[in-house]
PDB file with one MODEL, atoms N, CA, C and O in Angstrom:
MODEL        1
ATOM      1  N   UNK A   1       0.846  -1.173   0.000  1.00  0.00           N
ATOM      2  CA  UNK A   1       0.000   0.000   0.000  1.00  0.00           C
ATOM      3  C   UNK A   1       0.892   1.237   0.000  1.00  0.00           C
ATOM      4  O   UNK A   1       1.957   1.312   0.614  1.00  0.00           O
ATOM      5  N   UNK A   2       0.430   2.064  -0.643  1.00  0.00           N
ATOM      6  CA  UNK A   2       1.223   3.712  -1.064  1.00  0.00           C
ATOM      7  C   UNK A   2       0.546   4.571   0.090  1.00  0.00           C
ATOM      8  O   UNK A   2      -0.667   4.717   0.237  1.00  0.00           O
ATOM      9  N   UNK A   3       1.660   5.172   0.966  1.00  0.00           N
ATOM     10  CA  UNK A   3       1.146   6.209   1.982  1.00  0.00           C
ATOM     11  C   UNK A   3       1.645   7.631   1.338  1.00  0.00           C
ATOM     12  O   UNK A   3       2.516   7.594   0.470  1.00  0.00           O
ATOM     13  N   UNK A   4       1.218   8.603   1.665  1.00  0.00           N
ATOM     14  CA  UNK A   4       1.932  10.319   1.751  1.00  0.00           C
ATOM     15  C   UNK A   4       2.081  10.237   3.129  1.00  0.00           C
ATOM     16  O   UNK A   4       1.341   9.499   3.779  1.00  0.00           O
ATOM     17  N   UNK A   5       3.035  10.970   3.705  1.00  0.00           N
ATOM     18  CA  UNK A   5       3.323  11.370   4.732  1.00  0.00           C
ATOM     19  C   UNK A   5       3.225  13.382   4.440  1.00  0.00           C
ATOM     20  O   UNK A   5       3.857  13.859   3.498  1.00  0.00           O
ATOM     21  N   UNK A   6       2.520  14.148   5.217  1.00  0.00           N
ATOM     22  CA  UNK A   6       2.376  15.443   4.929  1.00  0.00           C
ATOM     23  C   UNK A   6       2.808  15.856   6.245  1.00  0.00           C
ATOM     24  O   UNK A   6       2.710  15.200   7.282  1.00  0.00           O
ATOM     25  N   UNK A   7       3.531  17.566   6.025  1.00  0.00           N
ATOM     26  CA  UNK A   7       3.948  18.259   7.208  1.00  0.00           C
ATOM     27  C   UNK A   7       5.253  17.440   7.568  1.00  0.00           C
ATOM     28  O   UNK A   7       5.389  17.236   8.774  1.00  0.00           O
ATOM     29  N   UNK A   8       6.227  16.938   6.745  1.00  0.00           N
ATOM     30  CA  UNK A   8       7.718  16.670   7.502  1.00  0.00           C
ATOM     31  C   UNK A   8       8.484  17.765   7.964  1.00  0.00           C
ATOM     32  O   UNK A   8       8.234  18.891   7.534  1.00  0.00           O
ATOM     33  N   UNK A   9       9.546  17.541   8.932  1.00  0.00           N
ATOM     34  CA  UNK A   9      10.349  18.366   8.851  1.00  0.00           C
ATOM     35  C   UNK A   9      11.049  18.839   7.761  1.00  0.00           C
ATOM     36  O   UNK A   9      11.456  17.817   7.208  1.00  0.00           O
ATOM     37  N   UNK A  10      11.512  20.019   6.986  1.00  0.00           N
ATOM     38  CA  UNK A  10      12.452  20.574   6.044  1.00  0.00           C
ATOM     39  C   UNK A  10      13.600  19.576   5.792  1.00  0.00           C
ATOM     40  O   UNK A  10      13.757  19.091   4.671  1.00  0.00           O
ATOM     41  N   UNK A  11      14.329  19.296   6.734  1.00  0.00           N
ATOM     42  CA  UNK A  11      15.421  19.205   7.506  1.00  0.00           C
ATOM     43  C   UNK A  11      15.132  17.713   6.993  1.00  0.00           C
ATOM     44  O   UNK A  11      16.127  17.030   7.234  1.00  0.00           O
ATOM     45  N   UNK A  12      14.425  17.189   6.558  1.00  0.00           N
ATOM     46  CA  UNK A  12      14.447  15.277   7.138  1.00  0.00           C
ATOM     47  C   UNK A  12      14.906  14.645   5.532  1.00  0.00           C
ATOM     48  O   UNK A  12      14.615  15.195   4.470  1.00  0.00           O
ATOM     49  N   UNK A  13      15.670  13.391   5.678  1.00  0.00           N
ATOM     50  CA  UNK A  13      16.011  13.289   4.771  1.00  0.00           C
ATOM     51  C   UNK A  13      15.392  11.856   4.092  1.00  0.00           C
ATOM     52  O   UNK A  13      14.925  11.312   5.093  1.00  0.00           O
ATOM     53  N   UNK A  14      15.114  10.897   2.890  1.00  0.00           N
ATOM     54  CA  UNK A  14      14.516   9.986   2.554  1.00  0.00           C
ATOM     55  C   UNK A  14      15.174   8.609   3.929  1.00  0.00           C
ATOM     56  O   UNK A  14      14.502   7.676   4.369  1.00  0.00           O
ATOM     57  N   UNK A  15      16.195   8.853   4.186  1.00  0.00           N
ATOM     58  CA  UNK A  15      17.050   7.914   5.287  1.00  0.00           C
ATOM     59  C   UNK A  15      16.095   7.932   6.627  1.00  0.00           C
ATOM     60  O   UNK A  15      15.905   6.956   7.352  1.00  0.00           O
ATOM     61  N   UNK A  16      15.641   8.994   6.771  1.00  0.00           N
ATOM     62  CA  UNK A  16      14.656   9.485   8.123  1.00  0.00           C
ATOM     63  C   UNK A  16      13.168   8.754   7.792  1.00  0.00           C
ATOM     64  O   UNK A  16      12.463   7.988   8.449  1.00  0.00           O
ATOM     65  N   UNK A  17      13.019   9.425   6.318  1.00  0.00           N
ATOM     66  CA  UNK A  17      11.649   8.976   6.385  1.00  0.00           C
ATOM     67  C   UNK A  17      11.380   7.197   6.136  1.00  0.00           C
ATOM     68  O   UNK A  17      10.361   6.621   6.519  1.00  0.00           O
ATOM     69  N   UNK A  18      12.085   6.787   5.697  1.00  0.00           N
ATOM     70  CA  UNK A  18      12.236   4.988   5.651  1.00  0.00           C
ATOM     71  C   UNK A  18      12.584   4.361   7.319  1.00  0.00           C
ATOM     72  O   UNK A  18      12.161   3.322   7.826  1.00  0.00           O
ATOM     73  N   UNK A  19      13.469   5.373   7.895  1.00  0.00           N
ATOM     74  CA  UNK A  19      13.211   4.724   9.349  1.00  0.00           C
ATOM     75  C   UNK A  19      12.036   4.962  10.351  1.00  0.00           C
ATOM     76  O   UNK A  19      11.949   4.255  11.356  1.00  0.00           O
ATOM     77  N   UNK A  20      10.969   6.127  10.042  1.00  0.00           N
ATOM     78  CA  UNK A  20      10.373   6.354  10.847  1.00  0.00           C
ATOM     79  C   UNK A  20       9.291   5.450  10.261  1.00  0.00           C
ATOM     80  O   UNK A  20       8.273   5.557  10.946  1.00  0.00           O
ATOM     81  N   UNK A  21       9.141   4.618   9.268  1.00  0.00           N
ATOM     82  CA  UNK A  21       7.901   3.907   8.780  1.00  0.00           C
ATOM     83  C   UNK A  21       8.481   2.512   8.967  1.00  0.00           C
ATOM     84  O   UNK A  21       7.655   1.690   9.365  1.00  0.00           O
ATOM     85  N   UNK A  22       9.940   1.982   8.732  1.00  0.00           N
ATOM     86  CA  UNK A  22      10.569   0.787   8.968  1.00  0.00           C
ATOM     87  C   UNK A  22      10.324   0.216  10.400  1.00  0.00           C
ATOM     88  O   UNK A  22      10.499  -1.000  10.485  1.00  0.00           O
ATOM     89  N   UNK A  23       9.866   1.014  11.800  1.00  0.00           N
ATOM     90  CA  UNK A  23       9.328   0.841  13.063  1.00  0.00           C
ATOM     91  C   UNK A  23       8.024  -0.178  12.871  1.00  0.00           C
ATOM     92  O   UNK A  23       7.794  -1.183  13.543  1.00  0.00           O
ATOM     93  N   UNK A  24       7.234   0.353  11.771  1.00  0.00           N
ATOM     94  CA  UNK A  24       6.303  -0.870  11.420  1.00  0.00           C
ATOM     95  C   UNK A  24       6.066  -1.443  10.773  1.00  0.00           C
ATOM     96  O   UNK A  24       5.072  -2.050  11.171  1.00  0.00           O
ATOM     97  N   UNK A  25       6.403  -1.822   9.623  1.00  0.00           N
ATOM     98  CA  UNK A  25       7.002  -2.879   8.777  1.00  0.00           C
ATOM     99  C   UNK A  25       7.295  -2.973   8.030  1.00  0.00           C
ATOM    100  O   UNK A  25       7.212  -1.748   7.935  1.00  0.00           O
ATOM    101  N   UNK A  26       7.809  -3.364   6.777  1.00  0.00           N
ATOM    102  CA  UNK A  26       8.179  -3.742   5.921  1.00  0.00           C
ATOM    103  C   UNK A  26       8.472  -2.547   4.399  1.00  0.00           C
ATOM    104  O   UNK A  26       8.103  -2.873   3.271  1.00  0.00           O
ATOM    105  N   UNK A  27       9.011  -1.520   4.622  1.00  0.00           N
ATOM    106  CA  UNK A  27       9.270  -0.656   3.488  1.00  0.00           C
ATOM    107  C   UNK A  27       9.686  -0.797   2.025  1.00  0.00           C
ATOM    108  O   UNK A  27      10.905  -0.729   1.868  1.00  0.00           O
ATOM    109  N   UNK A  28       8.999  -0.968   0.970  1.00  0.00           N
ATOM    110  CA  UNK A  28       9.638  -1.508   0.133  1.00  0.00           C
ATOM    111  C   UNK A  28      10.045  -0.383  -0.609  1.00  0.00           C
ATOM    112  O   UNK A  28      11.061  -0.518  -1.291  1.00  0.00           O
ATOM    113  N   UNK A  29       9.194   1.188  -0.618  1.00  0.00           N
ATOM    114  CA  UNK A  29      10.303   2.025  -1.256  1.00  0.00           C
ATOM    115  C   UNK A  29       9.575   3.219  -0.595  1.00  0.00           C
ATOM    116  O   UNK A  29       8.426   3.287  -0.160  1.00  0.00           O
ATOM    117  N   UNK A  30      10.734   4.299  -0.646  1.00  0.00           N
ATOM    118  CA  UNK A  30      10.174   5.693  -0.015  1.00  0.00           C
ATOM    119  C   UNK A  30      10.679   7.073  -0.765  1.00  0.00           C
ATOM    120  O   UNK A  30      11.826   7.067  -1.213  1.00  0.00           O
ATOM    121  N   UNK A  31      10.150   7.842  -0.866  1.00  0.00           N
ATOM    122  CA  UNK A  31      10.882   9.191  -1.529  1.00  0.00           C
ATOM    123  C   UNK A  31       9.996  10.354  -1.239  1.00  0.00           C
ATOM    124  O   UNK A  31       8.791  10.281  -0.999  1.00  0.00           O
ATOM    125  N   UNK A  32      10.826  11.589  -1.295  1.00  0.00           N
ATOM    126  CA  UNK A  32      10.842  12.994  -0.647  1.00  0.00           C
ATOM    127  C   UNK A  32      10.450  13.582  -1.683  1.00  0.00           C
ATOM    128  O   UNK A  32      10.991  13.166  -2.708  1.00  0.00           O
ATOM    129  N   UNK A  33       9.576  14.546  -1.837  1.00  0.00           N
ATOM    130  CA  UNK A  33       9.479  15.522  -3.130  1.00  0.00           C
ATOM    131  C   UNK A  33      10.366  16.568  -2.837  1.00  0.00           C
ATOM    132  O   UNK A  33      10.660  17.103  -1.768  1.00  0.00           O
ATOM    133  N   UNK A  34      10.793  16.784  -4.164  1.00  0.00           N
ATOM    134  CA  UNK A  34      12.225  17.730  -3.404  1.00  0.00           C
ATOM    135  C   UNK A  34      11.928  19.277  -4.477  1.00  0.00           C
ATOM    136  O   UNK A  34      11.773  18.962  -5.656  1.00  0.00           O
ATOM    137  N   UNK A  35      11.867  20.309  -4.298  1.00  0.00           N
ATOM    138  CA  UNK A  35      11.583  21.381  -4.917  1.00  0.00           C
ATOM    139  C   UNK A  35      12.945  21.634  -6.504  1.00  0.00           C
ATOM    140  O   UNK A  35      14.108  21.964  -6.273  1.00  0.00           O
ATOM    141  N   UNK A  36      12.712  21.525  -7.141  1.00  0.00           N
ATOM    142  CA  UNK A  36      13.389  21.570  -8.345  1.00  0.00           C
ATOM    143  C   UNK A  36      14.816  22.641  -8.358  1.00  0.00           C
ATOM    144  O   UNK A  36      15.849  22.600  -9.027  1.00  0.00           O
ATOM    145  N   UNK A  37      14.519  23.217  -7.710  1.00  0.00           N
ATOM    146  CA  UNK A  37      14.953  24.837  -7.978  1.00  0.00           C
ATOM    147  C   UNK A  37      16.099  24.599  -6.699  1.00  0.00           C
ATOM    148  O   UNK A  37      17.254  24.217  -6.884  1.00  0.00           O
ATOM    149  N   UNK A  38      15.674  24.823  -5.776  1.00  0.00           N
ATOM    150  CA  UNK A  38      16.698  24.008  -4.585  1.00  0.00           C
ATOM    151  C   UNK A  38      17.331  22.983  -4.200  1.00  0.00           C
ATOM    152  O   UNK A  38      18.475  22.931  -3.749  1.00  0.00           O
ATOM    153  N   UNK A  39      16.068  21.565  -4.497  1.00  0.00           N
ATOM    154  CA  UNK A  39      17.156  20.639  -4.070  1.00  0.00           C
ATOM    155  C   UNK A  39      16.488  20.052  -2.916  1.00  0.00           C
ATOM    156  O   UNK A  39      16.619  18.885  -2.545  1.00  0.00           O
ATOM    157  N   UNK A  40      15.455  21.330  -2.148  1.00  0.00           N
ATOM    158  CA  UNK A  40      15.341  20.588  -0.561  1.00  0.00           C
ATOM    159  C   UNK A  40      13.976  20.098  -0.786  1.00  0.00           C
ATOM    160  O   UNK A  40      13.308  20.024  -1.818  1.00  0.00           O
ATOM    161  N   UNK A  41      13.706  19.756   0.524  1.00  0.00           N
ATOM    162  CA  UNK A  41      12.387  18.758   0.367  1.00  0.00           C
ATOM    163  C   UNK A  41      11.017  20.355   0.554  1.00  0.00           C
ATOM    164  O   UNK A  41      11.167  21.504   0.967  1.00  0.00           O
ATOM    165  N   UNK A  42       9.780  19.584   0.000  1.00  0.00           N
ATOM    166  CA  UNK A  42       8.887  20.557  -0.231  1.00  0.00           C
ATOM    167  C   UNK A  42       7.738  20.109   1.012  1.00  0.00           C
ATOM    168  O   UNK A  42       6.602  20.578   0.942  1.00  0.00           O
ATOM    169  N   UNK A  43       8.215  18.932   2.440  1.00  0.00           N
ATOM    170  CA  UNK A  43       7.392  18.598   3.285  1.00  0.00           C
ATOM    171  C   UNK A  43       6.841  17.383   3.234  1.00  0.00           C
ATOM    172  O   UNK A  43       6.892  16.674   4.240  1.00  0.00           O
ATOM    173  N   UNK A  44       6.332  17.011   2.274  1.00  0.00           N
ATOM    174  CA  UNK A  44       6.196  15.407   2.077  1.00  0.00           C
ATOM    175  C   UNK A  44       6.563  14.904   0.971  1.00  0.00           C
ATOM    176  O   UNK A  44       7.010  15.350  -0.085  1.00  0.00           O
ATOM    177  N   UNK A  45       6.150  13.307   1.620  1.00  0.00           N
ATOM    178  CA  UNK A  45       7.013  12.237   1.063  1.00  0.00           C
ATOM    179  C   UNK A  45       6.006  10.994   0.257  1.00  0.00           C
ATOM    180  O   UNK A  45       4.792  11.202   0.242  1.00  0.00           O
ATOM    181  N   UNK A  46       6.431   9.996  -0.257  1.00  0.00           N
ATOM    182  CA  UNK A  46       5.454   8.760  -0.050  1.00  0.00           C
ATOM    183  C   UNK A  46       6.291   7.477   0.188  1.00  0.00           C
ATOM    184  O   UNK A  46       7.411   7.383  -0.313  1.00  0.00           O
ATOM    185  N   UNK A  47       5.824   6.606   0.858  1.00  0.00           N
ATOM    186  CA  UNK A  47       5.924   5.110   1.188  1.00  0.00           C
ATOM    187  C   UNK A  47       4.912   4.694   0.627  1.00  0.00           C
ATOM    188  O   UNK A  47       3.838   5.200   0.300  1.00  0.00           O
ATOM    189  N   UNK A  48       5.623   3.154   0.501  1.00  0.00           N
ATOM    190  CA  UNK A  48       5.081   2.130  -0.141  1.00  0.00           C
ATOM    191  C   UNK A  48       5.674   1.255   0.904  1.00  0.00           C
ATOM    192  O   UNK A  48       6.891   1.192   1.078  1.00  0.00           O
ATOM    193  N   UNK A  49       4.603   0.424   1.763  1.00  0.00           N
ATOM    194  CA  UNK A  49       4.811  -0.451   2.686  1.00  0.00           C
ATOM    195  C   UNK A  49       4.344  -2.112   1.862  1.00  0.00           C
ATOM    196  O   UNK A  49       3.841  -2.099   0.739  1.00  0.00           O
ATOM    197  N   UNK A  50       4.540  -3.111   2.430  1.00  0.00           N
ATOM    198  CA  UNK A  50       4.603  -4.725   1.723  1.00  0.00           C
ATOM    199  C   UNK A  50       3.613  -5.146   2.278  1.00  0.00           C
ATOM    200  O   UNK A  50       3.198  -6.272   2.003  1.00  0.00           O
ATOM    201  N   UNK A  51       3.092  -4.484   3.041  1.00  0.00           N
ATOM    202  CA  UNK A  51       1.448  -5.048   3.552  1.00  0.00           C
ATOM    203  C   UNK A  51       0.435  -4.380   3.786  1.00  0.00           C
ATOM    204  O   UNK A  51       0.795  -3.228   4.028  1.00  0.00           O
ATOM    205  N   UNK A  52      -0.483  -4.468   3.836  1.00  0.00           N
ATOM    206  CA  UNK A  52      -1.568  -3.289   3.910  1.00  0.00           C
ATOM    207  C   UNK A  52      -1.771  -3.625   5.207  1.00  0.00           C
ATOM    208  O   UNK A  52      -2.406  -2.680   5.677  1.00  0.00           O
ATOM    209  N   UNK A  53      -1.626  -4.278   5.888  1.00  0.00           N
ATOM    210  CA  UNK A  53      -1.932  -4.130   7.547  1.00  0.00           C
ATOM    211  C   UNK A  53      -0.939  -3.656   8.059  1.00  0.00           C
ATOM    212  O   UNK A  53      -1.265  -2.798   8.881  1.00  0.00           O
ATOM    213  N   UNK A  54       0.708  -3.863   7.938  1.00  0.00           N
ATOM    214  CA  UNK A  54       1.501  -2.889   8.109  1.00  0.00           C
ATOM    215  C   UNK A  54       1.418  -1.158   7.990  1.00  0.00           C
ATOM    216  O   UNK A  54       1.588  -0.222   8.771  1.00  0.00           O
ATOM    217  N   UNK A  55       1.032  -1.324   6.459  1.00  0.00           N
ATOM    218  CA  UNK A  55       0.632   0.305   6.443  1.00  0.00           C
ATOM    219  C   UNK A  55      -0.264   1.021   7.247  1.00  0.00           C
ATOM    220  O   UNK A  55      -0.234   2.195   7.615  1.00  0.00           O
ATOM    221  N   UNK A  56      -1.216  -0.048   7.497  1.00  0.00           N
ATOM    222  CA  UNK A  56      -2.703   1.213   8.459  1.00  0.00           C
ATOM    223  C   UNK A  56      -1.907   0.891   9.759  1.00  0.00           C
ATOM    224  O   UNK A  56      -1.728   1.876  10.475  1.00  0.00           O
ATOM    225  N   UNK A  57      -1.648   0.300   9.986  1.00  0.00           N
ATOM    226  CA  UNK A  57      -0.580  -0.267  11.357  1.00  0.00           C
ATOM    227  C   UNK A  57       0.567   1.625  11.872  1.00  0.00           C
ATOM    228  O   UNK A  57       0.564   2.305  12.898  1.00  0.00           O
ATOM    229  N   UNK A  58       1.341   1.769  10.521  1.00  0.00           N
ATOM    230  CA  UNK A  58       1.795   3.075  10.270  1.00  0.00           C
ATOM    231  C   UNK A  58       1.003   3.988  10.578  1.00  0.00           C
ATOM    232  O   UNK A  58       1.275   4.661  11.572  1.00  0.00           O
ATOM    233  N   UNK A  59      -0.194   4.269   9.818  1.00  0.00           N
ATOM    234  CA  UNK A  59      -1.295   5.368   9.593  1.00  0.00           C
ATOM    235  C   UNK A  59      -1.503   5.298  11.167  1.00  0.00           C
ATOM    236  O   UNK A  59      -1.395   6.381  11.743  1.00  0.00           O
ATOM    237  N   UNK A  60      -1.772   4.236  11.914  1.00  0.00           N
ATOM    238  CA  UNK A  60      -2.593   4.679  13.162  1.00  0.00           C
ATOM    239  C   UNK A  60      -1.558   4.958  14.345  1.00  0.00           C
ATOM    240  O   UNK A  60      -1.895   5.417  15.436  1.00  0.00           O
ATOM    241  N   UNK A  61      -0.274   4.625  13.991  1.00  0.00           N
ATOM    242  CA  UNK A  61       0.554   5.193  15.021  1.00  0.00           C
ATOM    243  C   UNK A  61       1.429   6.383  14.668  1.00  0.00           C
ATOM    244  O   UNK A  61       1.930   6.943  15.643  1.00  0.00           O
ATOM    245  N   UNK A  62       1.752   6.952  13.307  1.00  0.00           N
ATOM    246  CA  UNK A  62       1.580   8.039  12.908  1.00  0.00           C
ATOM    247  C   UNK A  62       1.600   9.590  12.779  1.00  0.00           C
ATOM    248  O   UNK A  62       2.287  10.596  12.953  1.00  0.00           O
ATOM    249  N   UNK A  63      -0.062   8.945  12.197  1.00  0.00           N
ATOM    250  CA  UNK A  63      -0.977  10.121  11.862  1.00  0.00           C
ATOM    251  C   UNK A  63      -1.054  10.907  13.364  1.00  0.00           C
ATOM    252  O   UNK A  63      -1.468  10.365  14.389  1.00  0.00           O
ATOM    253  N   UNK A  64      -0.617  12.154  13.280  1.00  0.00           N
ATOM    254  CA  UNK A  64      -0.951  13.111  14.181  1.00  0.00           C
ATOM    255  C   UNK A  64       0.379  13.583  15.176  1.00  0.00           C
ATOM    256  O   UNK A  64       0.610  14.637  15.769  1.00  0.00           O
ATOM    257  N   UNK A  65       1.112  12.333  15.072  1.00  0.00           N
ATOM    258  CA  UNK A  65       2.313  12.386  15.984  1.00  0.00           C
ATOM    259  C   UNK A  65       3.683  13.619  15.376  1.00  0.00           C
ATOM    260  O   UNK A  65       3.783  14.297  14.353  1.00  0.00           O
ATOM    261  N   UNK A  66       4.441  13.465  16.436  1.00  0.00           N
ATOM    262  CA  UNK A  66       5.091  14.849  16.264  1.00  0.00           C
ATOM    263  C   UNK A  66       6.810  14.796  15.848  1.00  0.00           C
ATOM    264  O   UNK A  66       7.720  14.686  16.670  1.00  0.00           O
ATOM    265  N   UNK A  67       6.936  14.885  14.640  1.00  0.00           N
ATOM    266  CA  UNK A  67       8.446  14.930  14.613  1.00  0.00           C
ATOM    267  C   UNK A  67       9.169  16.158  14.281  1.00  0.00           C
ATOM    268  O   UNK A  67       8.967  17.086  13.497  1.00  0.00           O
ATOM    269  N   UNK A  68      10.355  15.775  15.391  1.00  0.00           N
ATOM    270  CA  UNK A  68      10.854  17.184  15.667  1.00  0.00           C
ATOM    271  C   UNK A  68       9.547  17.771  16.594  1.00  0.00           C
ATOM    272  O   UNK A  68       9.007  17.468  17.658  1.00  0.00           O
ATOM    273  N   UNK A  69       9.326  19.097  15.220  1.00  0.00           N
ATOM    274  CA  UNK A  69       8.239  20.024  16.290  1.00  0.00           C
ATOM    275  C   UNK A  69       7.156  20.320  15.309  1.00  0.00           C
ATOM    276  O   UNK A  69       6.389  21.283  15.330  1.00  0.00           O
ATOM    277  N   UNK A  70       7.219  19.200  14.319  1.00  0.00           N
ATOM    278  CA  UNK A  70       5.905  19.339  13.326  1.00  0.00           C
ATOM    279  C   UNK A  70       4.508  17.856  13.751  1.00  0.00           C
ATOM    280  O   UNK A  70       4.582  16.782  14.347  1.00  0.00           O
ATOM    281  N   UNK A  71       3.766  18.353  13.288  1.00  0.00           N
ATOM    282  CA  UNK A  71       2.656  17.784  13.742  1.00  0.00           C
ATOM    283  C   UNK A  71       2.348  16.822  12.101  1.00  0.00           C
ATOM    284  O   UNK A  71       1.748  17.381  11.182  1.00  0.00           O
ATOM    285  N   UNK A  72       2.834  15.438  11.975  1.00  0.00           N
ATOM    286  CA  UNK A  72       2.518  14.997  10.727  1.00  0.00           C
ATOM    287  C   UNK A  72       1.183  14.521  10.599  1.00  0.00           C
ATOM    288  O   UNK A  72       0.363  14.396  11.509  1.00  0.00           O
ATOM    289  N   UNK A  73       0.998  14.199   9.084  1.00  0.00           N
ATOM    290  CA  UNK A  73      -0.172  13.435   8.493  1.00  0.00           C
ATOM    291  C   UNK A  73       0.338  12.547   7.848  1.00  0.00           C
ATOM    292  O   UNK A  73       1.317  12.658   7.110  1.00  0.00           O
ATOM    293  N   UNK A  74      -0.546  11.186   8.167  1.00  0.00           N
ATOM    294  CA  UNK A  74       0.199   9.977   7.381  1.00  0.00           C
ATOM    295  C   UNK A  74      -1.554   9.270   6.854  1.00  0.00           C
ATOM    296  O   UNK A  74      -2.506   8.933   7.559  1.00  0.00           O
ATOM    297  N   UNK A  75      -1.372   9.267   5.298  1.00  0.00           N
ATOM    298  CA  UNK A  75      -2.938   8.949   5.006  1.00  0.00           C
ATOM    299  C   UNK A  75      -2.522   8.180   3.701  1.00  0.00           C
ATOM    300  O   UNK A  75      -1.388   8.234   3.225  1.00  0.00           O
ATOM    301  N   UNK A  76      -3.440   7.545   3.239  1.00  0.00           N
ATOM    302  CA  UNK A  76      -3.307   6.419   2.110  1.00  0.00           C
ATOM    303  C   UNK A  76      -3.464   7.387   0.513  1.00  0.00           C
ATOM    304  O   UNK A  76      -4.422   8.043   0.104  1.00  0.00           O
ATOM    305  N   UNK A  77      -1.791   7.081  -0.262  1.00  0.00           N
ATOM    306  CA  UNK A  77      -1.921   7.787  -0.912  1.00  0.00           C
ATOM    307  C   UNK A  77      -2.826   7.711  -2.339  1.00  0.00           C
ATOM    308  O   UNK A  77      -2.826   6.518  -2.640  1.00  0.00           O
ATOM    309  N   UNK A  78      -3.539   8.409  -3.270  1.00  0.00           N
ATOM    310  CA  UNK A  78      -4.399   7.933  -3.677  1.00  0.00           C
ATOM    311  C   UNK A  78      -3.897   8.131  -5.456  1.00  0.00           C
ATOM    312  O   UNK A  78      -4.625   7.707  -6.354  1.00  0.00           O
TER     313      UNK A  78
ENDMDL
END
C-alpha cells in the first residue's frame, strides 16, 4: 500500500523517512518531493509499505504524531 506522509520536517532526509515507517514494517520504497529549484524537500514524502496491515498499522501510530516540532499526516496515498 502507497502512503503520503504530509507536514515533515524541512530538515528530514529519505534515510529518516524509511526509518520512521521501517518501526512498522516492511518498506519496500520511499521518496521525498524535493523542490526543483533548490534541491530541498517541499514537506512530504510517499511510502510504499509490503502489507496493507503494516501500512494502516503506520497510519494509526503516525498520523498526528510529532516529529521534531511538526505535527505529521500519514494517510493512504491515492
Amino acid at each position: 500500500m502507497k502512503l503520503i506522509a504530509l507536514n515533515l520536517p524541512r530538515d528530514f532526509g529519505e534515510k529518516d523517512l524509511e526509518e520512521l515507517f521501517t518501526a512498522h514494517g516492511n518498506v519496500i520504497s520511499c521518496s521525498l518531493v524535493l523542490d526543483k529549484e533548490s534541491g530541498s524537500s517541499k514537506g512530504f514524502g510517499f511510502v510504499e509499505m509490503a502489507l496493507d496491515e503494516e501500512a494502516m498499522a503506520a497510519i494509526e501510530n503516525l498520523h498526528g504524531s510529532k516529529v521534531n516540532k511538526n505535527k505529521i499526516r500519514v494517510k493512504p496515498a491515492t
